[in-house]
SERO-4910 file (N, C-alpha, C, O; in steps of 0.05 Angstrom, whole numbers):
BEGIN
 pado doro    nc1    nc2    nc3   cac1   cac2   cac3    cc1    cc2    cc3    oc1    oc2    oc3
  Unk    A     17    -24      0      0      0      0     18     25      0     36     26     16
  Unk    A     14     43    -16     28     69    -23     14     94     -3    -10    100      3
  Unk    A     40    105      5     24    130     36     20    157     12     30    159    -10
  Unk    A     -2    177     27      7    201     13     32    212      9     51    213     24
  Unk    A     30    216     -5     54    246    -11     61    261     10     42    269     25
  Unk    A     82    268     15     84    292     42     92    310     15    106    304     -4
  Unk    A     80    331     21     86    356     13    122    366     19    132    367     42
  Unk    A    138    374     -7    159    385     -1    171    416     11    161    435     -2
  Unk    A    187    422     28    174    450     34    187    465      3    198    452    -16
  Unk    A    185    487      4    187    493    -20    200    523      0    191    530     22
  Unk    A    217    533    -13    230    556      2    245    556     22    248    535     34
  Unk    A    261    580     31    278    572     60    261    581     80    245    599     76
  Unk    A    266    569    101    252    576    134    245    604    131    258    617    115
  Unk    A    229    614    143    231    636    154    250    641    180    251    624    198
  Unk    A    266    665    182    286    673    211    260    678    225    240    690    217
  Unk    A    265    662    252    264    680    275    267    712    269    280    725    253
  Unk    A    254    716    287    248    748    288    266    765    316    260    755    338
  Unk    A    283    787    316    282    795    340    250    813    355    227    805    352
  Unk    A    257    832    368    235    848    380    217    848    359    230    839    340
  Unk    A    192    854    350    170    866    328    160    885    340    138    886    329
  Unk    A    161    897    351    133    921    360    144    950    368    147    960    390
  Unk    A    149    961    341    149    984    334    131   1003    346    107    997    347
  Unk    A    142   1030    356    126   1044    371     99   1059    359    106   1073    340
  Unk    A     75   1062    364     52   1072    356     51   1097    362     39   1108    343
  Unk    A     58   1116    384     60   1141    388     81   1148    413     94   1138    431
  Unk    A     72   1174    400    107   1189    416     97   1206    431     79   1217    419
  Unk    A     99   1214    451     98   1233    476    101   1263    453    116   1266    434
  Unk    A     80   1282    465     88   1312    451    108   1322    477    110   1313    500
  Unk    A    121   1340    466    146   1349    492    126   1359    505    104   1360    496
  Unk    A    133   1370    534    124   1384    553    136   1411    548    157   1416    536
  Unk    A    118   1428    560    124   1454    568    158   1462    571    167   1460    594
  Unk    A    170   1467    558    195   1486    575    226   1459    555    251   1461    555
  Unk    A    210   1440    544    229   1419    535    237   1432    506    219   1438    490
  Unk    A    269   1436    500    278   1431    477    278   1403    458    292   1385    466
  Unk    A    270   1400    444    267   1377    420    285   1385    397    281   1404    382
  Unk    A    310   1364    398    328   1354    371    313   1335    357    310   1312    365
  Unk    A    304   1346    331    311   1317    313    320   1321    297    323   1344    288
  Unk    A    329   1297    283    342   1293    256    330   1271    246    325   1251    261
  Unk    A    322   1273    211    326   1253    197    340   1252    174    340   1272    159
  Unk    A    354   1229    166    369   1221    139    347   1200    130    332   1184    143
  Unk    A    351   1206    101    348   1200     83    371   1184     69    388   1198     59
  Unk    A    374   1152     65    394   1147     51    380   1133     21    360   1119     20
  Unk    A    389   1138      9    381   1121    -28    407   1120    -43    425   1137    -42
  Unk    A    406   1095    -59    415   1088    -74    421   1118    -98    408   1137   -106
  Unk    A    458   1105   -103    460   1134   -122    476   1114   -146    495   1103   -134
  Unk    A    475   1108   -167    445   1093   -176    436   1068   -166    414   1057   -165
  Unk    A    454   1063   -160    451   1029   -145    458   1026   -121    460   1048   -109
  Unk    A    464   1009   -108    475   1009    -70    503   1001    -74    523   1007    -60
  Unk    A    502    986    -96    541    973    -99    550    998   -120    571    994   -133
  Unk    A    539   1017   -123    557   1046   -135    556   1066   -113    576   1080   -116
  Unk    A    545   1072    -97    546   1104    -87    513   1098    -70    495   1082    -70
  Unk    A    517   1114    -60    493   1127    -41    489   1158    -43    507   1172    -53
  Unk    A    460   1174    -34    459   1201    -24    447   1209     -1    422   1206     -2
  Unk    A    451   1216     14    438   1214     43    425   1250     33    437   1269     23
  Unk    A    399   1246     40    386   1281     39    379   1279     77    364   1263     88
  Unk    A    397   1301     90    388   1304    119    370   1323    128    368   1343    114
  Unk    A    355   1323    149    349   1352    158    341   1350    190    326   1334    201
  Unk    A    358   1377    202    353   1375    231    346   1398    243    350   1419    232
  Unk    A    336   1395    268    319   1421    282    328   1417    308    339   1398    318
  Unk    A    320   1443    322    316   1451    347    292   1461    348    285   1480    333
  Unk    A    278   1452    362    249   1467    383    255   1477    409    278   1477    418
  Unk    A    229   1488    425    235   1503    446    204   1497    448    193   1502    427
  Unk    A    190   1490    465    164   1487    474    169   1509    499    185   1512    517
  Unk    A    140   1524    488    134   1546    516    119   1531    530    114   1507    529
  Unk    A    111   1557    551     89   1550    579     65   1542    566     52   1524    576
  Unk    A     57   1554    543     36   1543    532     25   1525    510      7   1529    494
  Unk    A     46   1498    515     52   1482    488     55   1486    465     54   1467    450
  Unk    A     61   1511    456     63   1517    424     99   1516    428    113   1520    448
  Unk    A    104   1510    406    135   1508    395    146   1533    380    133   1550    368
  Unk    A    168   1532    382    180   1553    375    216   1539    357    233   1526    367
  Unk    A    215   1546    337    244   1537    325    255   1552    329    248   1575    329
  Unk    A    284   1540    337    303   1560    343    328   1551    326    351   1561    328
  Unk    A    322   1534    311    354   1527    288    337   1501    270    322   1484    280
  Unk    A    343   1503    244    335   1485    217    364   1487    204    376   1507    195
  Unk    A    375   1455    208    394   1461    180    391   1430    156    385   1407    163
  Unk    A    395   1436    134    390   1413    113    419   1408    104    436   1425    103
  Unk    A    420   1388     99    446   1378     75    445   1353     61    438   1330     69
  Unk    A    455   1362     38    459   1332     26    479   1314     17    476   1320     -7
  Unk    A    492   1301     17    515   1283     22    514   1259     -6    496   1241     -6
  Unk    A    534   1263    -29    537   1244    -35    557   1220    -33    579   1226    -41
  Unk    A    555   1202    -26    577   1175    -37    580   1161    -45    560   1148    -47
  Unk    A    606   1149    -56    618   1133    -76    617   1106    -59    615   1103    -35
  Unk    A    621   1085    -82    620   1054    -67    638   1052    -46    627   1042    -26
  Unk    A    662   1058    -44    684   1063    -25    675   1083     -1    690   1087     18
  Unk    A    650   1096     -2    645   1108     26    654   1136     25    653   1150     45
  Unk    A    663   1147      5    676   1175     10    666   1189     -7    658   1180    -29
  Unk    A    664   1215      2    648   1240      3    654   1259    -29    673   1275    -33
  Unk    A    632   1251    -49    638   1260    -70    630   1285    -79    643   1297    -96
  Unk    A    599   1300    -64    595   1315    -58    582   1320    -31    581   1301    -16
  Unk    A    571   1345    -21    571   1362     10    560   1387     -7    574   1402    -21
  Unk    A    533   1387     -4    519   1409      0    504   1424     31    507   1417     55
  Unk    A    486   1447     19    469   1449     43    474   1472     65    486   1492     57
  Unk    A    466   1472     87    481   1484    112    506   1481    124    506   1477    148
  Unk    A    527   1482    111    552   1471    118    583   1494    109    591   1498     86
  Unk    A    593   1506    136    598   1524    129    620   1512    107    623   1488    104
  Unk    A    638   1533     90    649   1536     68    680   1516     70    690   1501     53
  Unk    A    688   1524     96    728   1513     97    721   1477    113    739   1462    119
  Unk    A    691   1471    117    689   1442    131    682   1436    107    695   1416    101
  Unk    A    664   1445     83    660   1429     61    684   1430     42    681   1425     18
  Unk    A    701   1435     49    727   1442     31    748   1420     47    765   1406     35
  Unk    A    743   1419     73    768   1402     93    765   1385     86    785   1371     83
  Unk    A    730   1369     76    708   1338     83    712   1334     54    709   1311     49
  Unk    A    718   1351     28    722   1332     -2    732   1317     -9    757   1318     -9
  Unk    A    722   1299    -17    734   1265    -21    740   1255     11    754   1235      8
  Unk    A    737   1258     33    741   1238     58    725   1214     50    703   1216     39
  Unk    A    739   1191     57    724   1177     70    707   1180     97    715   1191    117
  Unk    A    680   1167     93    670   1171    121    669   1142    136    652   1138    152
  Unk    A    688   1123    130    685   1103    156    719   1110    157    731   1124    141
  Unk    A    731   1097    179    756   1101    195    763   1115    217    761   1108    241
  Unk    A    772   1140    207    771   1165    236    760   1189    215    770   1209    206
  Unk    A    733   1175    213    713   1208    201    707   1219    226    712   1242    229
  Unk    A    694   1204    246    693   1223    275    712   1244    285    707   1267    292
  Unk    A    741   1227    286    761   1249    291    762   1267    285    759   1287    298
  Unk    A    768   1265    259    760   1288    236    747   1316    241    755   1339    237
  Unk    A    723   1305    250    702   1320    252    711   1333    277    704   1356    283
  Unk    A    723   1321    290    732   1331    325    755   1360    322    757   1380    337
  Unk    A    771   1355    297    790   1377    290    780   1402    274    796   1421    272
  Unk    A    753   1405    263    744   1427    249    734   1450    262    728   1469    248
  Unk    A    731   1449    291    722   1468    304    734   1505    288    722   1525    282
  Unk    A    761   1499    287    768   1523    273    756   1541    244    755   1565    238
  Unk    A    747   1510    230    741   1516    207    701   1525    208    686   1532    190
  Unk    A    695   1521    236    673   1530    236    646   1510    243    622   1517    241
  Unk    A    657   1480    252    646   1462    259    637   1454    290    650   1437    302
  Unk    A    613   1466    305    614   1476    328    604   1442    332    593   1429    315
  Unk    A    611   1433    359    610   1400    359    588   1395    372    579   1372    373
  Unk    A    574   1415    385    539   1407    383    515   1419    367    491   1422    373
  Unk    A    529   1425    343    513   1435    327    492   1419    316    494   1396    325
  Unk    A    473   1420    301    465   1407    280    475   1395    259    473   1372    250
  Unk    A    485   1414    252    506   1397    224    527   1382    232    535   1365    215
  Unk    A    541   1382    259    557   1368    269    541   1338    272    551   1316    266
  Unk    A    513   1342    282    498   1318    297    494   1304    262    498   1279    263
  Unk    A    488   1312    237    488   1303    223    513   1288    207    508   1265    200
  Unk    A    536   1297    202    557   1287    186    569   1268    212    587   1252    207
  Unk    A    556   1271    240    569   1245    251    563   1221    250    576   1201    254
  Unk    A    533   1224    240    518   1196    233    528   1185    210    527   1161    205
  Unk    A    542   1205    191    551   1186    158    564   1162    167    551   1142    163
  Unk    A    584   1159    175    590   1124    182    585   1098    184    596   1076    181
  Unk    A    556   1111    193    532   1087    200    521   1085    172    506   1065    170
  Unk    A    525   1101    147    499   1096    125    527   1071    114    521   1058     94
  Unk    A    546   1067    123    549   1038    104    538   1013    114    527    995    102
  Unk    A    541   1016    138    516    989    152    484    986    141    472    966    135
  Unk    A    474   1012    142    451   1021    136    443   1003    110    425    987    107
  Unk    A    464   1013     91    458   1010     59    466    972     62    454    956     48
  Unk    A    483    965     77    495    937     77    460    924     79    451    909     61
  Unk    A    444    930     99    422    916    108    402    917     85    389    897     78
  Unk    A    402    952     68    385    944     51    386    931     27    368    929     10
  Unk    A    423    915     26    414    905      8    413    877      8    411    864    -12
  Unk    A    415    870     28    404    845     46    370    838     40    359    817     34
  Unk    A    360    868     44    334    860     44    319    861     14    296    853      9
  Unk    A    335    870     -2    326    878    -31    329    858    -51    317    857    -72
  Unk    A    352    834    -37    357    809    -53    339    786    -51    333    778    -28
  Unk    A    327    772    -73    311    762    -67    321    730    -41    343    720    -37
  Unk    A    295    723    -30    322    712     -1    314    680    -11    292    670    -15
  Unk    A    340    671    -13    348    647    -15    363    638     -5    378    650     11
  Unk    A    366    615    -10    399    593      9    421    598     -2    427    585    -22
  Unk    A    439    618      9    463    615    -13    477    587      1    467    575     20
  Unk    A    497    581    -10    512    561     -2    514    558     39    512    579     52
  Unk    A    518    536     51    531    537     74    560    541     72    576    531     56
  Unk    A    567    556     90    598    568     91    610    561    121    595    566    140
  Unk    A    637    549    127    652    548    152    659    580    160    656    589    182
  Unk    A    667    591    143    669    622    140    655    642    150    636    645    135
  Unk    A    654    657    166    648    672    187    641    705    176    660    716    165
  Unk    A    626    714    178    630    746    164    637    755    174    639    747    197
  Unk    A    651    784    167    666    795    181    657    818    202    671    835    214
  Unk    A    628    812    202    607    827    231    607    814    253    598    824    274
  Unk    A    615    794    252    623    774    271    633    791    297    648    810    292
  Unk    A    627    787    320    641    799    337    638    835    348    650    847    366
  Unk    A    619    844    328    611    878    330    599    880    348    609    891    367
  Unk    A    568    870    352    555    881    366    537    848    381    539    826    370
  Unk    A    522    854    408    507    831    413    491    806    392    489    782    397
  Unk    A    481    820    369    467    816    357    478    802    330    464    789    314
  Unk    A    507    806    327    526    791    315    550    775    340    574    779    335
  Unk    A    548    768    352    553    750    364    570    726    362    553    708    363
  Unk    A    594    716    358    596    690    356    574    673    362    563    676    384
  Unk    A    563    648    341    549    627    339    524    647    362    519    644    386
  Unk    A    515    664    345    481    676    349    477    661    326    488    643    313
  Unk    A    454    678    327    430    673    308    441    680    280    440    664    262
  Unk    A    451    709    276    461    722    246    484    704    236    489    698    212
  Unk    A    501    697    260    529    684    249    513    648    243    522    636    223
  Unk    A    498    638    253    492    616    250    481    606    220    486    586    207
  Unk    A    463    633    215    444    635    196    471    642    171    469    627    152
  Unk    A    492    660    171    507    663    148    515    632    145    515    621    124
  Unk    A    522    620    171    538    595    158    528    576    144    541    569    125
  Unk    A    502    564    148    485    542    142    466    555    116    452    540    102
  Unk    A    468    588    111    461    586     87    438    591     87    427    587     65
  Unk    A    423    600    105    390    605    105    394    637    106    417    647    105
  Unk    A    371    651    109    350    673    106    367    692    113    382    672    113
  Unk    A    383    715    121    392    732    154    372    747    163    375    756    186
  Unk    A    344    755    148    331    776    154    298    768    149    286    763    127
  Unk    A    288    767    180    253    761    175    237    783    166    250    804    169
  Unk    A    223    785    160    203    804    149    208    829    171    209    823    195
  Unk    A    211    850    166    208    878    182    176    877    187    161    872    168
  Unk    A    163    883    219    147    897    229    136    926    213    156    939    209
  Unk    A    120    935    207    117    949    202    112    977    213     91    980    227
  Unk    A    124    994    211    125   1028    216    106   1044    219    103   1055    197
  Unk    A    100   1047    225     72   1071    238     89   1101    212    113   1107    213
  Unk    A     73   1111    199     85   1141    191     87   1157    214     71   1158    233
  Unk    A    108   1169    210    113   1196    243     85   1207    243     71   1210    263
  Unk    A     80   1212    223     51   1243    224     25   1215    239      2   1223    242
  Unk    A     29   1190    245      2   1187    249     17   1174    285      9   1156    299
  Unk    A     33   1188    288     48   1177    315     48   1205    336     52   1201    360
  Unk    A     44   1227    327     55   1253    339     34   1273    326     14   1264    314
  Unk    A     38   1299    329     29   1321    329     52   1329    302     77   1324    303
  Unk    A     36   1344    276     54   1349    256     73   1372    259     88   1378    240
  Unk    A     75   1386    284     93   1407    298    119   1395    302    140   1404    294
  Unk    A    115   1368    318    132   1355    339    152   1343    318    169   1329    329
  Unk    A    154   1346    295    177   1328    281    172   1348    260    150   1357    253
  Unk    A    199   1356    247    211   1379    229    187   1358    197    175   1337    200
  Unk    A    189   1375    175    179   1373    155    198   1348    144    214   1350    162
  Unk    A    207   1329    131    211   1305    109    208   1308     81    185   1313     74
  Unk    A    223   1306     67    224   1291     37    196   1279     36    181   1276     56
  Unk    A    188   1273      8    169   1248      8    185   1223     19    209   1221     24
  Unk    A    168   1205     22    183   1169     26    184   1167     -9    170   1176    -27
  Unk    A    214   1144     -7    222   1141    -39    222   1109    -33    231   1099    -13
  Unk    A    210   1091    -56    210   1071    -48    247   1058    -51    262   1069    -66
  Unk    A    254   1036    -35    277   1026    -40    298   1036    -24    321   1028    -19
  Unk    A    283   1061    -15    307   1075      3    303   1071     38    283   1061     49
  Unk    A    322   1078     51    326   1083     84    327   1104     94    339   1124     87
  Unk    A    308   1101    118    305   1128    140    311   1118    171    301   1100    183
  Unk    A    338   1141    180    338   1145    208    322   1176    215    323   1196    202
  Unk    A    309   1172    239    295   1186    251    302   1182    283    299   1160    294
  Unk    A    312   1204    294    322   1212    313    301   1229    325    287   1243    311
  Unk    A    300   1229    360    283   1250    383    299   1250    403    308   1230    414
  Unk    A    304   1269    407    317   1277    441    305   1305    446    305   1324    430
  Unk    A    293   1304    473    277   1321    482    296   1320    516    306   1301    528
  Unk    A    295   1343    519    310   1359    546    287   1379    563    274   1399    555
  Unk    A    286   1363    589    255   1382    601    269   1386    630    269   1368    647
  Unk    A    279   1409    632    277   1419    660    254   1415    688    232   1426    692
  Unk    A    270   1395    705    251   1392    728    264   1393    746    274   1372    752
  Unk    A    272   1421    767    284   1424    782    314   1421    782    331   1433    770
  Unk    A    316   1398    800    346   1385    810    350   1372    786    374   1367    781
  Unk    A    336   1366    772    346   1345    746    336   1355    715    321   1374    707
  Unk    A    345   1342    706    333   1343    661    329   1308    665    341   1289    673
  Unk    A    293   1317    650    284   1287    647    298   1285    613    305   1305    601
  Unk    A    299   1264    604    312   1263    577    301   1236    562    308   1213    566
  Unk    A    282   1245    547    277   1221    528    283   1224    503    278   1245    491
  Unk    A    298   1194    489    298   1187    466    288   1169    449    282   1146    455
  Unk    A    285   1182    423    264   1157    405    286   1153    373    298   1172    363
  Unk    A    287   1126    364    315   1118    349    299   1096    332    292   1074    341
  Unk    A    295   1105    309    290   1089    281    293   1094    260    287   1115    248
  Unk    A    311   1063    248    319   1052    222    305   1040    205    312   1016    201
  Unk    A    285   1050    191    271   1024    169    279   1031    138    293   1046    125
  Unk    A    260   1013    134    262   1007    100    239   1014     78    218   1003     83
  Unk    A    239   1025     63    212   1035     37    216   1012     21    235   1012      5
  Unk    A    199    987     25    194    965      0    189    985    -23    190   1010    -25
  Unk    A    184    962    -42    168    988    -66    143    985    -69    137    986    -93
  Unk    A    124    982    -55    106    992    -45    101   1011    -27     78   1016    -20
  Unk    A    121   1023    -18    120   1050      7    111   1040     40    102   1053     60
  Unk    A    118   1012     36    114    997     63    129   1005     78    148    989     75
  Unk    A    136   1024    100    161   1022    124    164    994    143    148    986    160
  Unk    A    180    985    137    186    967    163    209    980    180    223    999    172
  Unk    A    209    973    195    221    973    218    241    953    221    239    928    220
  Unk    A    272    974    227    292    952    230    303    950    258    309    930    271
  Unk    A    303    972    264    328    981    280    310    999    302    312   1022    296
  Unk    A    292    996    324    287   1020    347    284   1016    372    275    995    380
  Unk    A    293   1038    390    296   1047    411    281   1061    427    271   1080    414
  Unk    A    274   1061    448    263   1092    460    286   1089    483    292   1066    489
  Unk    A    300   1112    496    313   1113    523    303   1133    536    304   1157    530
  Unk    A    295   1123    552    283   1148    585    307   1151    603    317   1130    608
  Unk    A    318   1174    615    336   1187    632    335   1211    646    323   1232    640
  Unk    A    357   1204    671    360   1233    683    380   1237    686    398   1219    685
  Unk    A    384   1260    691    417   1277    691    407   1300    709    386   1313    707
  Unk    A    429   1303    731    429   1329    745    431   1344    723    439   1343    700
  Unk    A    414   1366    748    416   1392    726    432   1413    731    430   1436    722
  Unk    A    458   1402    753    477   1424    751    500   1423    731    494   1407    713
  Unk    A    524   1432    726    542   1428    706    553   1407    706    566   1400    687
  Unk    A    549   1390    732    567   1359    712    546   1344    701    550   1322    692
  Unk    A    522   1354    701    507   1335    688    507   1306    681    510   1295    659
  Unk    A    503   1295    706    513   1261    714    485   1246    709    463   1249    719
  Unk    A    494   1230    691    470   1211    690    458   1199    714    475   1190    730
  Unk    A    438   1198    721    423   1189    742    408   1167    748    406   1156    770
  Unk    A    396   1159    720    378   1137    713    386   1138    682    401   1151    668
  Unk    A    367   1114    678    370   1099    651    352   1076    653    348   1062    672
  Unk    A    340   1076    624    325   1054    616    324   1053    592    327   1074    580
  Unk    A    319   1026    574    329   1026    546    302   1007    544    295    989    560
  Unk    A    290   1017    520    263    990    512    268    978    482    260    990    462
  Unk    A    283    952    479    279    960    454    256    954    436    243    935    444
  Unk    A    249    966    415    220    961    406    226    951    375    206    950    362
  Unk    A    250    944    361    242    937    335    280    928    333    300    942    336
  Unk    A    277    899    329    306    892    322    311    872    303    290    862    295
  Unk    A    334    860    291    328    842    272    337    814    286    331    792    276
  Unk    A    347    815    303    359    790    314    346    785    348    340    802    364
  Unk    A    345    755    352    332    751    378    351    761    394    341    776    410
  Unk    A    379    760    398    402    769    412    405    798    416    417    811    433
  Unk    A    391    806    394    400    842    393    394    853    425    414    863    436
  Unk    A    378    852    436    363    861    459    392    858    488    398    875    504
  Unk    A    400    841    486    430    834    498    444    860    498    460    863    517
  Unk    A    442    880    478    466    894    486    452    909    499    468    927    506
  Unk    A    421    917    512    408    932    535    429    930    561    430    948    578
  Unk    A    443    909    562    442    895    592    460    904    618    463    898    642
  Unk    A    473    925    595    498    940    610    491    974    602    508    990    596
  Unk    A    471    979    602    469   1002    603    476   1022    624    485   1044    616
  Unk    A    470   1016    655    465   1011    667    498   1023    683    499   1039    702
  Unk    A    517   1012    674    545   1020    679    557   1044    672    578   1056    679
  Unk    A    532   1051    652    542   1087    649    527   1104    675    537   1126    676
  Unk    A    508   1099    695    512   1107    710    525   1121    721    546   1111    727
  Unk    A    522   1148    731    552   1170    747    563   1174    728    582   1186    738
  Unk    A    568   1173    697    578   1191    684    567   1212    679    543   1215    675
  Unk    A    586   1232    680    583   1260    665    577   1255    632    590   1240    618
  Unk    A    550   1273    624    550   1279    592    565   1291    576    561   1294    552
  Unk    A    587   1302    591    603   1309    575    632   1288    565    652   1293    552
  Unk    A    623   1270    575    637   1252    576    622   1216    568    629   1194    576
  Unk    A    610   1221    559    589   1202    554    607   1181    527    618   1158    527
  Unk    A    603   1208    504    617   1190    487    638   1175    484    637   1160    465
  Unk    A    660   1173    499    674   1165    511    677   1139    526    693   1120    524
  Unk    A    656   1145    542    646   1124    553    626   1088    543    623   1064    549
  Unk    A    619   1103    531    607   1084    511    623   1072    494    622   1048    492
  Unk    A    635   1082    481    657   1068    468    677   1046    490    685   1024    481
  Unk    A    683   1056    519    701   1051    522    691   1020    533    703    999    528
  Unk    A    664   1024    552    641   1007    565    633    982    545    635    957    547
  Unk    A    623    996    527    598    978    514    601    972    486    581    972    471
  Unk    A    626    966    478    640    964    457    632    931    446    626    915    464
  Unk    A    633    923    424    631    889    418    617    877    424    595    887    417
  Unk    A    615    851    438    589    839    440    574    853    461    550    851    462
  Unk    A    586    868    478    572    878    515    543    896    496    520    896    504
  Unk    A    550    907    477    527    923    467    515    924    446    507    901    442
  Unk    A    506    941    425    489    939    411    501    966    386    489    987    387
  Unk    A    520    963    369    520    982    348    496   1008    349    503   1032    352
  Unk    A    482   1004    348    457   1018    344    449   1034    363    449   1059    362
  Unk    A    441   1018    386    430   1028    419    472   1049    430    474   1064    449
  Unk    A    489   1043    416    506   1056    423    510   1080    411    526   1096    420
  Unk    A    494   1085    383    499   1107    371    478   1120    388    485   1143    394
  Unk    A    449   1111    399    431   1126    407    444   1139    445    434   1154    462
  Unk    A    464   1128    445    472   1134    479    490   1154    476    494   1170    495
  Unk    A    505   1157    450    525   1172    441    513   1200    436    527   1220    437
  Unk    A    486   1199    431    479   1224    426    466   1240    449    461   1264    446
  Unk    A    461   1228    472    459   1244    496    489   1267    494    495   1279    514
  Unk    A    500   1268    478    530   1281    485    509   1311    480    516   1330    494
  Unk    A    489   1313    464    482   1341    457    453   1357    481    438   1376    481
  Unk    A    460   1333    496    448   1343    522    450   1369    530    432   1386    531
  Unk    A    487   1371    540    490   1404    545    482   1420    531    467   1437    542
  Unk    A    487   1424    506    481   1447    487    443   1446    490    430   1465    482
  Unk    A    427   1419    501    405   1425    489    388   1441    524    367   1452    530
  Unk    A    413   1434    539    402   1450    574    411   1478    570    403   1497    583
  Unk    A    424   1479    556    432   1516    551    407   1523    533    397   1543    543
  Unk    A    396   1517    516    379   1527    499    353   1524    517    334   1536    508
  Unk    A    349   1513    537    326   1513    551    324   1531    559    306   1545    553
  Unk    A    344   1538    577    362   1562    606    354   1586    591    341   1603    604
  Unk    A    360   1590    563    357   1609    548    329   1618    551    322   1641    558
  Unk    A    313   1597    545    291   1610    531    272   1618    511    255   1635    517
***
């Protein structure tokens, strides 16, 4: 007697998923809170294996006593690069002897440094435009993922061979999930969660104006809000990376929210900390939360620093470290409160 047929599967597994649940809405600032954001824009310049163009744009707010906002700085720029990562053109808000120092740099190696020596040429290091050309480093990871996600996903070969992310962050891990999945040849990337649009998450005040969405391309979207309460600055941040299918679908790769406090006298010492993460690609990613916790008692002026020095490799999270790095614009954003 002959059994049915079992059905063959047809396709590779689906990955495991890390976090899925992308945030639905955002707190409007309070009274008396300065609000930074920034977003980039990265796309293909024409393809992802020729060049990239990142279109940026970032703000300062000032919320009064009576919840209306007030801008107090808009700057735009736009950034092209070559497959090699370096800077072919630099438009925008950007004064004249930094877009002249930054032609042809590369931006992965010591583009930070870099950026640390221009003060002369007019590069104030909590500026806006500063907060923007520090993020270029990250658009080669950025662009690496989307084109991960743009290939159609199959089994390439199993490999003994190790990538060379191996070892960066929690979420690349020796023998995790990403390193397991490169070797044996299956999927690296489950379906992205999907993205809420900012305008149906917030108040259309609370986040600076955007480009259209382009399909194929990537958006970081950055919040740090600074609210005077007495003895302390409450400090929340909101941190997402997704993707435009070509259907204008956002998923969600990469997010964060961090809640904190910091005295509010001049050493401005972290006080608290909490990290949620809400949208990741790997079950491990969430691991690099776990040492947050050790930046404790640092000074913000000293943060960046610290993070690097703390939460480097597997202890953290690439990502959740760029979002801890940017508390550095804390001070400049407690002077703009003080102000007024």
């Amino acid at each position: 007697m002959s059994g049915a047929a079992v059905p063959s599967r047809t396709g590779p597994p689906e990955p495991e998923p890390g976090p899925s649940d992308p945030l639905t809405s955002l707190p409007a600032p309070a009274p008396g809170t300065v609000r930074r954001t920034l977003s980039i824009e990265v796309a293909p310049e024409p393809t992802w294996d020729r060049g990239s163009v990142v279109v940026a744009t970032a703000r300062d707010l000032l919320v009064g006593s009576d919840g209306a906002g007030r801008e107090l700085d808009t700057r735009r720029l736009t950034v092209t690069l070559d497959a090699a990562s370096r800077m072919t053109a630099l438009s925008g808000d950007v004064p004249g002897p930094v877009r002249e120092d930054l032609a042809g740099t590369s931006t992965v190696g010591r583009f930070r440094a870099r950026l640390a020596t221009l003060a002369d040429a007019g590069l104030d290091p909590g500026s806006l435009v500063s907060a923007v050309l520090d993020d270029l480093p990250t658009v080669r990871l950025i662009t690496g993922y989307a084109m991960v996600m743009e290939q159609p996903q199959v089994s390439p070969p199993p490999s003994d061979r190790r990538s060379p992310m191996v070892g960066i962050c929690a979420g690349w891990a020796p023998d995790a999930t990403a390193d397991r999945r490169i070797r044996a040849g299956t999927p690296l990337l489950a379906a992205l969660p999907t993205a809420p649009a900012p305008a149906s998450m917030m108040a259309a005040t609370d986040f600076h104006a955007e480009p259209p969405l382009r399909a194929g391309s990537m958006r970081r979207r950055r919040i740090l809000d600074v609210t005077p309460r007495g003895d302390r600055l409450d400090v929340f941040e909101y941190f997402r990376d997704s993707h435009l299918d070509a259907a204008l679908r956002e998923g969600s790769l990469h997010e964060y929210v961090v809640r904190a406090s910091v005295s509010a006298d001049d050493a401005l010492v972290l006080t608290e900390i909490g990290v949620e993460p809400r949208a990741l690609p790997f079950p491990e990613c969430p691991l690099g939360s776990r040492h947050v916790t050790d930046l404790l008692g640092t000074s913000l002026h000293e943060i960046d620093g610290a993070v690097r020095a703390g939460l480097s490799g597997t202890r953290g999270c690439t990502h959740l470290n760029d979002v801890l790095r940017f508390l550095r614009y804390v001070p400049v954003l407690r002077v703009l409160a003080a102000a007024g």
